[in-house]
C-alpha positions as CSV (number, residue, x, y, z in Angstrom):
1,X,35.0,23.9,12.0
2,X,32.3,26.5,13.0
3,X,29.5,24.6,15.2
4,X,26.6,27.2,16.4
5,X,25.1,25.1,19.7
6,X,22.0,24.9,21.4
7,X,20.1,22.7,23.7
8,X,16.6,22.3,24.3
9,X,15.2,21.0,28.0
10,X,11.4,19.7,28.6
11,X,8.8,21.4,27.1
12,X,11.0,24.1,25.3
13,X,10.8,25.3,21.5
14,X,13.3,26.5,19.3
15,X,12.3,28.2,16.1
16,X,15.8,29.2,13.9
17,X,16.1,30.3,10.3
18,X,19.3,29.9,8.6
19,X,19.7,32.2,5.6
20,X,21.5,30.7,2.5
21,X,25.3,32.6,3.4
22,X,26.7,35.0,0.8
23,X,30.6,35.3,-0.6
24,X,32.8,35.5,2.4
25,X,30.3,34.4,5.2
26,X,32.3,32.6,8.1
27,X,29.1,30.4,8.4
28,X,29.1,26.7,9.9
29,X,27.3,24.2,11.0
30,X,24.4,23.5,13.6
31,X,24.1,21.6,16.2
32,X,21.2,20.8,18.2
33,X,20.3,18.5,21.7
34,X,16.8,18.1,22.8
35,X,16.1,16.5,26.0
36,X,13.0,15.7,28.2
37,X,9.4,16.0,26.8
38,X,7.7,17.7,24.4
39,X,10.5,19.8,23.2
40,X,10.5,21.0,19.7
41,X,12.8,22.4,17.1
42,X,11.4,24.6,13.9
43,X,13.9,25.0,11.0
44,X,13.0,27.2,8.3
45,X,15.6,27.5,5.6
46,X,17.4,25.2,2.8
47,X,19.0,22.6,5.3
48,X,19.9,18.9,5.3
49,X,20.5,17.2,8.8
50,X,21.7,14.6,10.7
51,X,19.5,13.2,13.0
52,X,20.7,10.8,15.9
53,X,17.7,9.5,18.8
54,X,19.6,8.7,21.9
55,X,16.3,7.8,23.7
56,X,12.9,7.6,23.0
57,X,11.1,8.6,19.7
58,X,12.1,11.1,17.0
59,X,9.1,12.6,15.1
60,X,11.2,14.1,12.1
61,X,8.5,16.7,9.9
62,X,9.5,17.8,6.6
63,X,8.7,18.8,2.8
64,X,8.6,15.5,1.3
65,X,8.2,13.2,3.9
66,X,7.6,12.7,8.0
67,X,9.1,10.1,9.9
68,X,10.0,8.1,13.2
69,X,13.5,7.6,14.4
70,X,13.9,5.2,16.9
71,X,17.2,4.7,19.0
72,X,19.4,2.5,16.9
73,X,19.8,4.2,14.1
74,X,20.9,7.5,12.0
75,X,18.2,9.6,9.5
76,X,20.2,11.9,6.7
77,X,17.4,14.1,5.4
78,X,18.0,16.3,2.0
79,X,18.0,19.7,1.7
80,X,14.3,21.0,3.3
81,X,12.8,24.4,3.2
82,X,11.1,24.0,6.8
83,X,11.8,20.7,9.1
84,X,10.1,20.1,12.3
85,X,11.8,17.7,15.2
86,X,10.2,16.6,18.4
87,X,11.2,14.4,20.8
88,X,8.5,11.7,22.1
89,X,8.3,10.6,25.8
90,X,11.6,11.3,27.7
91,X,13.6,11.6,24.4
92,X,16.9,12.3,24.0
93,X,18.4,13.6,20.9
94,X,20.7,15.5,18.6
95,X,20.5,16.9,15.1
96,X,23.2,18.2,13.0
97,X,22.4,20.8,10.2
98,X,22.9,23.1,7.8
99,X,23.5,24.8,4.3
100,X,24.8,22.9,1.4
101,X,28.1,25.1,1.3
102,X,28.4,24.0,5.4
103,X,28.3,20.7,4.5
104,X,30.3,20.6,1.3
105,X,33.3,22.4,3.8
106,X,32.7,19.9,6.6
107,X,32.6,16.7,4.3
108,X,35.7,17.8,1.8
109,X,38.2,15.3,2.3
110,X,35.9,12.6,4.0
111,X,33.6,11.0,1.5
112,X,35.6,9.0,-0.7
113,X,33.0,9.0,-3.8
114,X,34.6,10.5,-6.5
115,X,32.4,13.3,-6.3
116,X,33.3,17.6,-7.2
117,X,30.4,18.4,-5.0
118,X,30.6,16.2,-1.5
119,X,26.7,16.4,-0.3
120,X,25.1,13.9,1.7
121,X,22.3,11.7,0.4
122,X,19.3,11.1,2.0
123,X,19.3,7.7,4.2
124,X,18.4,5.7,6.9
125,X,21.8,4.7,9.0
126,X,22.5,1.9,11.8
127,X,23.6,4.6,15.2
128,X,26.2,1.7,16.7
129,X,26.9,2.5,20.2
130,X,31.0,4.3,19.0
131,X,28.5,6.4,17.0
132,X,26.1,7.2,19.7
133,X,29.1,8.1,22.2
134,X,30.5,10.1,19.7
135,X,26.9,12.6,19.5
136,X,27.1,12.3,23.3
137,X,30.9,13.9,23.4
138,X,29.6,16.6,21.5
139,X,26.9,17.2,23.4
140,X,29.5,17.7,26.4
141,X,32.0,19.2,25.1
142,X,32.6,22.4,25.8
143,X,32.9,25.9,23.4
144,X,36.3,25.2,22.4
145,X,36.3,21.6,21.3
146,X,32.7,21.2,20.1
147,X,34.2,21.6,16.1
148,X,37.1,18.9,16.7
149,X,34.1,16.6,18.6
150,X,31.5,17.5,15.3
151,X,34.0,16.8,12.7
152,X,34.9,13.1,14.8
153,X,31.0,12.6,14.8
154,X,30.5,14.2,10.5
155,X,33.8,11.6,9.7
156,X,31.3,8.2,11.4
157,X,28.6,10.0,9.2
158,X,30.6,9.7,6.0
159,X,32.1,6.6,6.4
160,X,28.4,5.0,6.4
161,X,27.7,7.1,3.2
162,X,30.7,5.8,2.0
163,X,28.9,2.0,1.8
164,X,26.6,3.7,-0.8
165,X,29.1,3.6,-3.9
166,X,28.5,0.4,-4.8
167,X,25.1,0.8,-5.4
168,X,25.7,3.9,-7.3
169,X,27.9,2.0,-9.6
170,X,25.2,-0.2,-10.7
171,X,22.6,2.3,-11.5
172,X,22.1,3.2,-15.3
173,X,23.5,5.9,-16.6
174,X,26.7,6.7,-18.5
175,X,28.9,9.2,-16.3
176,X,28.8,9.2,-12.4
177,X,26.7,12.2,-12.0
178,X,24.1,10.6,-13.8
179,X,24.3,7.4,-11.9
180,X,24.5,9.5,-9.0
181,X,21.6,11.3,-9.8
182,X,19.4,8.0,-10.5
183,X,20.2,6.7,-6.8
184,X,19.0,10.1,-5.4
185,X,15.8,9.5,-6.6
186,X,15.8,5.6,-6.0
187,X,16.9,6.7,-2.8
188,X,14.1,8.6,-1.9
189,X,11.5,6.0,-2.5
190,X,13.2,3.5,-1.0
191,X,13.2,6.1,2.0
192,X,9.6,6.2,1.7
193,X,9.1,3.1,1.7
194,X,10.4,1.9,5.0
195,X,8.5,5.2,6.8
196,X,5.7,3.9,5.0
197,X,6.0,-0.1,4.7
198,X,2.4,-0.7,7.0
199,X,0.5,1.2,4.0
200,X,-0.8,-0.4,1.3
201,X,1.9,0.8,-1.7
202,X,1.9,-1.0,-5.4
203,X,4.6,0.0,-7.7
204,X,2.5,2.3,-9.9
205,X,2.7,5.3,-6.9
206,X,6.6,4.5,-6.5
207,X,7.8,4.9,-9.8
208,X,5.6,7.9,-10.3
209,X,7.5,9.3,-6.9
210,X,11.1,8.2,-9.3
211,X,9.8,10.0,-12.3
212,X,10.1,6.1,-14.2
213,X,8.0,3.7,-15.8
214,X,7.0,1.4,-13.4
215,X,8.8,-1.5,-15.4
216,X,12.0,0.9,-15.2
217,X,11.7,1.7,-11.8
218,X,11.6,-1.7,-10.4
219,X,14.9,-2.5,-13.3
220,X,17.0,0.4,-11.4
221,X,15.7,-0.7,-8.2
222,X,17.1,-4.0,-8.3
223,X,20.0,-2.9,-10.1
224,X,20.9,-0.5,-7.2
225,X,20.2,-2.7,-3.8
226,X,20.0,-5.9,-5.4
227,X,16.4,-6.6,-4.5
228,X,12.9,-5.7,-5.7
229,X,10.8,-3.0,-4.0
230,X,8.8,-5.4,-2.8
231,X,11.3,-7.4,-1.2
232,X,12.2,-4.4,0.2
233,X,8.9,-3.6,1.2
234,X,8.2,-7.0,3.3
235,X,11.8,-6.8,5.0
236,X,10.8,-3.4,6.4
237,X,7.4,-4.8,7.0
238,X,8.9,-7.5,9.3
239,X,11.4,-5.0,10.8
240,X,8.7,-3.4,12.2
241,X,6.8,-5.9,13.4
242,X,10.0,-7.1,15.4
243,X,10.0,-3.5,16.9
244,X,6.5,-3.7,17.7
245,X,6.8,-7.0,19.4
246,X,9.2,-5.8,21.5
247,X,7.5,-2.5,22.4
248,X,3.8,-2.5,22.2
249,X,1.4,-4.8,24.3
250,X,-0.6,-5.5,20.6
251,X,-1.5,-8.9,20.1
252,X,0.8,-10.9,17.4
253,X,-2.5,-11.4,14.9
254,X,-3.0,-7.3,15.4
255,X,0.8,-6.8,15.1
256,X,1.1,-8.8,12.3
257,X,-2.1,-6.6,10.7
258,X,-0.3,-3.1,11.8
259,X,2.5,-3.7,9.9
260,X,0.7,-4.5,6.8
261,X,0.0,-8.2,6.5
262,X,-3.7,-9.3,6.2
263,X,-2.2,-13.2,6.6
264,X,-1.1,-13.9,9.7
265,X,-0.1,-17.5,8.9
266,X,2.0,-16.0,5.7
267,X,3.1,-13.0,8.5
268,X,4.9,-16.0,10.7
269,X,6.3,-17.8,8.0
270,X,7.8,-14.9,6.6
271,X,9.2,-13.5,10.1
272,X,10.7,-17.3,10.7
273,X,12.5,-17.6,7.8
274,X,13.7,-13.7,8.2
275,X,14.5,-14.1,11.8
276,X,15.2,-17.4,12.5
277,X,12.7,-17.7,15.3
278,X,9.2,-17.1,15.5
279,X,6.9,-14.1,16.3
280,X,5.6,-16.0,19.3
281,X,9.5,-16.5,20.8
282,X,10.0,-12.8,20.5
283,X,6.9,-11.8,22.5
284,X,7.8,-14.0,25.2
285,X,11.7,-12.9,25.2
286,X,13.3,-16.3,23.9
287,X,15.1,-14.2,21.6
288,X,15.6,-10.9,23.3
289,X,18.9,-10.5,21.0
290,X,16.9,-9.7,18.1
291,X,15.1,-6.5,19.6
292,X,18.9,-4.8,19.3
293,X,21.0,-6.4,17.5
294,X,19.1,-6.5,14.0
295,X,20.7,-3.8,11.3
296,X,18.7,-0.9,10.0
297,X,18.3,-1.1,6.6
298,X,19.9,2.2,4.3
């Protein structure tokens, strides 16, 4: 496989356009590894990525949506006509992107969804440490091996995708594509939702983002992950006040109030029952396993 390389050190920018190929174009994939502050990579052009944080903070700018991703875990972003990434602090990171046709040649064979046209959706992915070892290869391997190291990292990629067929099954819709179809756009809101789960979001704006009735919407929802969007919504809300209690000096009552819960005392009954411990035991380090071992949410 064909893997165009670069790496970006502290302070640099990268600005690349990638042209949509025509017939016979030898064209691959990109791969890119920021290190060190303040570097930044502009993408102009119809690309979806993988994006892998090794250290520090990943501010991921696009179209539709900007995000955080934090060490731990894996962002899939759809197609995008102009995508910013820049690393936070003394980040570390890699992204991995290109055209549809690039992807479509580097996935054939590896997702297992019965599926004529093998695209990646758009997700939010647990980065397990195999997975995170497998970006670092690549980042040190040299010319001739960087396409076997890609493809080992693309295959991890896939097999997480992979865990997305179930909910596809259970979306309405009469053939695959159509299922397939409704999840993309279920899949985008629920993307929203845990960038934005501190905001103050009723169901009304999400089904409008779906193109449903709101009464649909939350049908389809539940159908697909087994849970409501607001179930959804609180889970995130509490994943990220666990992150926050780990990483910020905020107090638990302003904690509890950045990540969108105006009750404190319905805040630490919720992050008990979630967690097992409470908010308190976390602060102090009691339960120091939770700060890495909880899943990120797809």
């Amino acid at each position: 496989m064909l893997l165009d390389t670069h790496f970006l050190n502290h302070g640099a920018n990268l600005e690349l356009t990638l042209k949509a190929p025509t017939h016979g174009d030898a064209h691959g994939l990109v791969a890119v590894l920021g290190g060190g502050r303040g570097c930044v990579l502009r993408v102009a052009g119809q690309t979806s990525a993988v994006w892998i944080p090794l250290r520090g903070r990943l501010q991921i700018d696009a179209a539709n949506a900007d995000s955080i991703a934090m060490p731990g875990e894996m962002r899939v972003t759809e197609p995008e006509p102009r995508i910013h990434a820049i690393g936070r602090g003394n980040a570390l990171w890699m992204g991995i992107f290109g055209h549809a046709h690039a992807w479509r040649r580097a996935l054939g064979g590896l997702i297992e969804m019965p599926t004529p046209d093998p695209v990646m959706l758009p997700a939010r992915h647990r980065a397990d440490h195999a997975l995170r070892r497998r970006a670092i290869a690549l980042a040190r391997a040299d010319e001739a091996s960087r396409g076997d190291k890609a493809l080992t990292l693309i295959e991890s990629v896939a097999a997480q995708q992979a865990a997305f067929a179930p909910a596809i099954a259970r979306c309405p819709g009469r053939t695959f594509a159509q299922r397939r179809q409704v999840f993309l756009r279920l899949q985008r809101v629920r993307n929203y939702l845990a960038s934005n789960c501190h905001l103050d979001i009723d169901n009304e704006s999400l089904a409008r983002m779906a193109s449903y009735s709101p009464w649909h919407f939350i049908r389809a929802f539940r159908a697909a992950y087994q849970e409501t969007p607001h179930a959804y919504l609180v889970r995130m809300r509490l994943e990220r006040a666990r992150r926050l209690l780990s990483q910020s000096p905020l107090a638990i009552a302003e904690i509890a109030l950045a990540s969108g819960f105006e009750n404190r005392c319905a805040f630490s009954r919720l992050f008990r029952e979630r967690f097992g411990v409470t908010a308190g035991a976390v602060r102090r380090g009691d339960a120091a396993h939770l700060a890495t071992g909880s899943a990120v949410g797809f």
